[in-house]
N, C-alpha and C positions, 0 to 999 in steps of 0.2 A: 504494500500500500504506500502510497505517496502521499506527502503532505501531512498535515495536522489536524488530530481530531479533539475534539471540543463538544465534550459533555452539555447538552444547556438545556434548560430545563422545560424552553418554547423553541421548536426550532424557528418556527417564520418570526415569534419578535427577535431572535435573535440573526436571522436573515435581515428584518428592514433593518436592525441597527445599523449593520454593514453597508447594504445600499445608502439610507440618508447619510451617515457619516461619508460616504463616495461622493453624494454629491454634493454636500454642504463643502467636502475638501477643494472642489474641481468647477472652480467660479467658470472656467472658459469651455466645459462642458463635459460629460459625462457619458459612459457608452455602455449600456445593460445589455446580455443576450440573453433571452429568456428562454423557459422550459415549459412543457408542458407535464402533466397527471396532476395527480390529487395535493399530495405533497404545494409543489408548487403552486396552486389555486388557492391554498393555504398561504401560503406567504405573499399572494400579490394581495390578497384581501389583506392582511394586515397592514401590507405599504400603501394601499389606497386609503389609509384610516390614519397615517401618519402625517399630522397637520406639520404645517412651518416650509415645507420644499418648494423652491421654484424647481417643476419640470421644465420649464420654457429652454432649460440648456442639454434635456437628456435626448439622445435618440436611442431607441428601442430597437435590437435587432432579435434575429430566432437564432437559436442551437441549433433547434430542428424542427420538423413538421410534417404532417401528413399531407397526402399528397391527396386534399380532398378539396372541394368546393370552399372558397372561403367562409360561407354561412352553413359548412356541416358543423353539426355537434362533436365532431371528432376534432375539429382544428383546433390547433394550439394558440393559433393565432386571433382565432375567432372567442376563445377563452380571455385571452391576456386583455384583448381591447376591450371585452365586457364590465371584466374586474377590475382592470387598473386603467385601463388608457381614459376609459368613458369618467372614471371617478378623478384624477390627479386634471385633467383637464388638459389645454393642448401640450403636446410636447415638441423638441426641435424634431423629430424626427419619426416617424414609425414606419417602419420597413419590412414586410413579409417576406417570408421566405420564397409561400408558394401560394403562386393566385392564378393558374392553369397551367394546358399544355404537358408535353414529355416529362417526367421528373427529371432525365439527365438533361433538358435543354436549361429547364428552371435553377437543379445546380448549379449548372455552369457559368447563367447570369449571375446568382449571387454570388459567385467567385470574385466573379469582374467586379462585380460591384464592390464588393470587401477590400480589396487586391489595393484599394488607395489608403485604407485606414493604418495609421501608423501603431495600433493598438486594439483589442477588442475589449477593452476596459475591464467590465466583470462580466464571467461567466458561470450563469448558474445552471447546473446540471442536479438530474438527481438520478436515484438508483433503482432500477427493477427488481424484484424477485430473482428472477433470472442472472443479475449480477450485470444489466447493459444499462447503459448512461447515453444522453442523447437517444438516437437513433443506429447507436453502436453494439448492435445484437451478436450473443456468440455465435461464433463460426461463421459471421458473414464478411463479402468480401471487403466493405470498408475497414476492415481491420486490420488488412493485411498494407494497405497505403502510406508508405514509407517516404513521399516526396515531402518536405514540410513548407512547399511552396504553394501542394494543392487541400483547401482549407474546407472545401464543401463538395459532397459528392450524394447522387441517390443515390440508396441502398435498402434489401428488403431483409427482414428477419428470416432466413434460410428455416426456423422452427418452425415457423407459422404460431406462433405463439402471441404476437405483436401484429395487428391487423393494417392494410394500407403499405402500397410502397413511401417510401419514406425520402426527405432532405435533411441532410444533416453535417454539420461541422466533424472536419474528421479529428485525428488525434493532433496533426499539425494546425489544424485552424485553435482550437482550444488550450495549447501552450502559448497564441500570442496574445493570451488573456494577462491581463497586471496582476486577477486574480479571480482565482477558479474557487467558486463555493459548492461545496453538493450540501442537497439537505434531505436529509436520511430520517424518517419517524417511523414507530409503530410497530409492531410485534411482526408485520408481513416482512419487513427488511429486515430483520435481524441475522436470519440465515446467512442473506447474499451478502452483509455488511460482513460478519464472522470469519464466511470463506474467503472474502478477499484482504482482512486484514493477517490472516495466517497463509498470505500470500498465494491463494490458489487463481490463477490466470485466468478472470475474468475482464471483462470490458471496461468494469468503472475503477479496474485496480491498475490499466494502465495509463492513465495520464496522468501526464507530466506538464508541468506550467512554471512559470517565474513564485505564485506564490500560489497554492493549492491548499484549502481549510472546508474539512470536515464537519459537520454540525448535525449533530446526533443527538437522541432524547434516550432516555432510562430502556424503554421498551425495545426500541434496536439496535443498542449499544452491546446486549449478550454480555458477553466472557472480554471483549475488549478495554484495556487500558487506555482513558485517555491519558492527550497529550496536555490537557490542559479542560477546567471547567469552570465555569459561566460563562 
């Protein structure tokens, strides 16, 4: 396992602390990549309830996303702007991943598009059952992408476990994050958080980033030491 983990006792207040502390640091502006599932749904509600932020300097990008209509109930996209974009009110920027067409065409635009950012500021990812983060499912082929020049690629869960072809930040677009959050709760993660801090080769146990923090609660913490708590 990589990085720091941090026992806390709410993972989403202690997700927005991270973000508002981000952006109250970063007067000239701020760059979130968001996630989708439950977990995270959980913490944007909390950061839409977190008064005092000007968004007017954040742009909003994806990790990943489904490769669905943008008003399916499956989008991530179509989640994030419900909870948080509609409530924080406008922001500098909100950018989707995927709003039709081929999924490797849509890829390949958000590459180009990324490809000028000198940064992807914070990236929050979280953890599957399965032990996959993003759209980075075991034994699929974006795992094996070794360029750290190519940052977004489709890719499907070869298990069929995870429904929808998928878009998603590979492991080189998520190390040129400042800093890579996952946020882990509840008794369903505990297994895949376990095997992967006793080092067994799953998805969310290989990335690597300049600063990578853990945020874990009682329930899917198991048998793990943290590195540090509240």
């Amino acid at each position: 396992m990589n990085g720091t983990v941090r026992l806390v006792d709410s993972v989403s207040d202690a997700f927005t602390g991270l973000v508002a502390d981000g952006i109250l640091a970063s007067p000239d502006g701020f760059r979130l990549f968001a996630s989708g599932g439950g977990t995270a749904e959980a913490c944007y509600r909390a950061l839409a309830a977190r008064n005092g932020l000007d968004w007017s300097g954040v742009d909003v990008y994806m990790g990943d996303e489904r490769c669905v209509p943008p008003d399916d109930p499956d989008s991530n996209h179509r989640m994030i702007a419900s909870i948080l974009l509609d409530a924080v009110g406008p922001v500098r920027g909100d950018h989707p991943m995927y709003t039709g067409g081929p999924p490797g065409d849509a890829a390949s635009a958000y590459q180009e598009f990324l490809a000028t950012l000198p940064d992807f500021g914070l990236v929050h990812l979280g953890l599957g059952p399965d032990g996959h983060t993003a759209s980075l499912f075991p034994g699929s082929a974006a795992l094996e992408i070794t360029d750290p020049a190519r940052s977004v690629v489709a890719n499907i869960d070869p298990n069929g476990v995870n429904p929808h072809e998928r878009i998603t930040l590979t492991y080189g677009g998520i190390a040129r994050a400042g800093l890579v959050v996952f946020t882990v709760e509840g008794a369903s993660k505990r297994d895949a958080f376990n095997r992967i801090a006793a080092g067994e080769d799953l998805p969310a146990g290989r990335v690597h980033g300049h600063d990578v923090l853990w945020l874990v609660d009682s329930d899917a913490i198991g048998t793990v030491t943290p590195d540090e708590v509240g």
